[in-house]
C-alpha positions in Angstrom: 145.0 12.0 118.0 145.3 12.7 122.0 148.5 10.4 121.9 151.0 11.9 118.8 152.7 15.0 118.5 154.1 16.3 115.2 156.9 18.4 114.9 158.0 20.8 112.4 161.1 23.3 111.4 160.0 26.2 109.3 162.0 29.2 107.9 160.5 31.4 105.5 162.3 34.7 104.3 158.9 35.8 102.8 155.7 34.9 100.9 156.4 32.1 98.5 155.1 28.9 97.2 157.0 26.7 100.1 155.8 28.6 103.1 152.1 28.2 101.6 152.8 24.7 101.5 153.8 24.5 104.9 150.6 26.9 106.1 148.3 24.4 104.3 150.4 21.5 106.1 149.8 23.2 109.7 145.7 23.4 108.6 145.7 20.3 107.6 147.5 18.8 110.8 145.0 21.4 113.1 142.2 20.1 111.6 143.0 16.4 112.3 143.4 17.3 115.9 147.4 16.5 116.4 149.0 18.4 118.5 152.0 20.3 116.8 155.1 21.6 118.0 156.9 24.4 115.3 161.0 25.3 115.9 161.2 28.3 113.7 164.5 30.4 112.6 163.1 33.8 111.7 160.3 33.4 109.3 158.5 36.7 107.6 156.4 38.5 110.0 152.6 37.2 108.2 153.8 33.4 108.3 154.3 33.4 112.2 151.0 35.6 112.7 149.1 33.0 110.6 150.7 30.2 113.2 150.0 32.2 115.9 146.2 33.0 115.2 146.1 29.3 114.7 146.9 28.4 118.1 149.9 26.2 117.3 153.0 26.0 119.6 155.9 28.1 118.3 159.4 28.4 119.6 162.3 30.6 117.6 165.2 28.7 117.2 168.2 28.8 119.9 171.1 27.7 117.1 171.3 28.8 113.6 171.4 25.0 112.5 169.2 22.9 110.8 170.0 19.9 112.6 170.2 21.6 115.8 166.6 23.1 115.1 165.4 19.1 114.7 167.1 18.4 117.6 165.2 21.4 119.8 162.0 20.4 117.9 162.3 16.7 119.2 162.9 17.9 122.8 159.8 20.5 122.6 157.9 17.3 121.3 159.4 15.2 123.8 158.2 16.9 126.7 154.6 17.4 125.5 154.4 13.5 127.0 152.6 12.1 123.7 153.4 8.4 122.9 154.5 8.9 119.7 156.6 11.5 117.9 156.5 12.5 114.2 159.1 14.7 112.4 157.8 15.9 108.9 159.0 18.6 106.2 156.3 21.4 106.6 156.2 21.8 102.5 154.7 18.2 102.5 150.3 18.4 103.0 149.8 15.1 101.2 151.6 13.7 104.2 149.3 14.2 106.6 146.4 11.9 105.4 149.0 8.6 105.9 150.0 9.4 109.9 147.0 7.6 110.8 148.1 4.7 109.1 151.6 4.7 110.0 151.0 5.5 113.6 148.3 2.3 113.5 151.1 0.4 111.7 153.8 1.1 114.3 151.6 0.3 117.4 150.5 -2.9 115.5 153.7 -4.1 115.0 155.3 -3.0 118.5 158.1 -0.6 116.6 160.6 1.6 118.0 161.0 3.7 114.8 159.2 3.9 111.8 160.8 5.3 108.0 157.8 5.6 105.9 159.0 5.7 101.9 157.2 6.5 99.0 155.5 3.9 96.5 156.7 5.7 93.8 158.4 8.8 93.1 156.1 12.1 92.2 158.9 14.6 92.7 160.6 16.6 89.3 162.5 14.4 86.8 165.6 15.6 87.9 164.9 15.0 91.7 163.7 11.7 90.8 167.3 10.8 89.2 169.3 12.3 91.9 167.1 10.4 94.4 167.2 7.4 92.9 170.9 7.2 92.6 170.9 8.0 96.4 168.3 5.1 97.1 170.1 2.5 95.1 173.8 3.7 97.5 171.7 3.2 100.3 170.7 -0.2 99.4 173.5 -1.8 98.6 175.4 -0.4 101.0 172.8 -1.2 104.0 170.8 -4.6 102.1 167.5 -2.5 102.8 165.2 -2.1 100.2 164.0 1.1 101.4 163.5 5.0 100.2 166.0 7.0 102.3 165.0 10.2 100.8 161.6 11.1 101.9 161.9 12.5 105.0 159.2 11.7 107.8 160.0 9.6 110.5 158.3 8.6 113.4 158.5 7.0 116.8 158.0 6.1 120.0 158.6 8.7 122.8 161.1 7.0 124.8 163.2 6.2 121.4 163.9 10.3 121.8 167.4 10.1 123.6 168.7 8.3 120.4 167.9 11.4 117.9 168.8 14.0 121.1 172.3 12.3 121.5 173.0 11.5 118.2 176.8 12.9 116.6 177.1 13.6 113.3 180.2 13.1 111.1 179.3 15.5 108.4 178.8 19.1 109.3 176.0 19.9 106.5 174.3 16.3 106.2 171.7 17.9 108.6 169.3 15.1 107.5 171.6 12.3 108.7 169.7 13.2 112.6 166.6 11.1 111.1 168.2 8.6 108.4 171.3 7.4 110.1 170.7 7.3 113.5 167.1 5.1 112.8 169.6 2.7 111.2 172.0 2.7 113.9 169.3 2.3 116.6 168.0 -1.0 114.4 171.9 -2.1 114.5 171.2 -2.2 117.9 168.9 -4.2 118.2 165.3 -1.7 118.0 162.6 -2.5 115.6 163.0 -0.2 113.1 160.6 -1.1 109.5 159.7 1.1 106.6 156.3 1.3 105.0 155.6 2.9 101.7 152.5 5.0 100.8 151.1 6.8 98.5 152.1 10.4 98.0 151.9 12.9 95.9 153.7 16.3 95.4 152.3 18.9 94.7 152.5 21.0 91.1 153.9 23.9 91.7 156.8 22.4 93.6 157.5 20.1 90.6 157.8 23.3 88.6 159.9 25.1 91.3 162.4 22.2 90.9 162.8 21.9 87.4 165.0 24.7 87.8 169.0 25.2 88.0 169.4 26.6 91.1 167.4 23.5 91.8 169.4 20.9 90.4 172.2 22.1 92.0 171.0 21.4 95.4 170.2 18.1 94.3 173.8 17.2 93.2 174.9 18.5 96.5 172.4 16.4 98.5 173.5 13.3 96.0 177.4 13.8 96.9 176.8 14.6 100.9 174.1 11.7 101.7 176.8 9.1 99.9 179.3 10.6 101.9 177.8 10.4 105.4 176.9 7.1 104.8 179.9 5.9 104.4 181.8 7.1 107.4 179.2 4.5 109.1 180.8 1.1 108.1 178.7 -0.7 111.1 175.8 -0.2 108.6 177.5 -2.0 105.7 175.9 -5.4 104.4 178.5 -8.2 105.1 
């Protein structure tokens, strides 16, 4: 679409079953026609010659941050001069076949930012209790019924100064650039929604997960998402 630019962070040490996922992603987002922007931080030599053959826009990364890396990937999307911005986790293909929708849903519906969820959970056992624990926090702490675990968002261009000026409270919840600051925006009056669609993950990510090393990223996720959420108490529900 002539009018949406998706954005990506990527960093791949070497050959594995992630940056495959995110290669496929890229195709998959070529081959739809959007126009992609890629912050990387020092990815094996073969993944950024496979992006570069495939014509996509590439910049190395300026801070070794995560969140900073969102931050310059928002601002390289931002001044392409598309309408409407889309942040995605590269190791997500099954993504890709929804933006049409969502992008259709958000113009419909006039929004300023757009959280899509998942109908149901796909992801590892494990992942899926983790998650849900963090879902049901978020919930009762914000009275939204919503998945704040998937990852995507999307929104309109001039909606970027929020995520660019946005200050975290916790130095590692690098996620917190695209879940909190969507909720603070809405406290402000925007019109922020969720929709939930269909997704899938894919196999050998499920397998990937079911793994220690695995489950103990997930506990830490688990203990710093409920953390950063609550050193915003504007987002309680009264």
């Amino acid at each position: 679409m002539n009018n949406v630019v998706v954005n990506l962070v990527t960093f791949y040490k070497s050959n594995n079953i992630r940056s495959n996922l995110a290669i496929e992603t890229i195709k998959l987002l070529k081959q739809n026609n959007f126009e992609i922007i890629i912050v990387d931080g020092g990815s094996y030599s073969e993944f950024i010659e496979t992006i570069t053959n495939l014509e996509i826009k590439i910049f190395i990364e300026t801070q070794k941050d995560l969140r900073e890396s969102k931050r310059e990937a928002y601002q390289k999307a931002y001044e392409t001069g598309k309408d409407i911005i889309i942040c995605m986790e590269p190791e997500k293909p099954d993504f890709v076949r929804s933006i049409l929708q969502l992008v259709k849903y958000l113009n419909n519906n006039s929004l300023d930012f757009l959280l899509p969820g998942r109908k149901q959970l796909t992801c590892s056992e494990f992942q899926k209790y983790t998650e849900s624990a963090i879902n049901r926090f978020y919930q009762d702490y914000t009275g939204l019924n919503w998945d704040f675990c998937f990852g995507p968002l999307i929104w309109r261009r001039d909606q970027t100064p929020y995520l660019l000026n946005f200050e975290s409270k916790v130095e590692k919840a690098y996620w917190d650039i695209h879940t909190i600051e969507p909720l603070l925006a809405r406290k402000e009056g925007k019109r922020v929604e969720q929709v939930k669609i269909d997704f899938t993950y894919d196999p050998t990510i499920i397998t990937e997960e079911s793994s220690i090393p695995f489950y103990q990223k997930r506990i830490s996720q688990l203990q710093l998402m409920t953390e950063t959420l609550t050193k915003y108490p504007e987002l309680k529900v009264n």
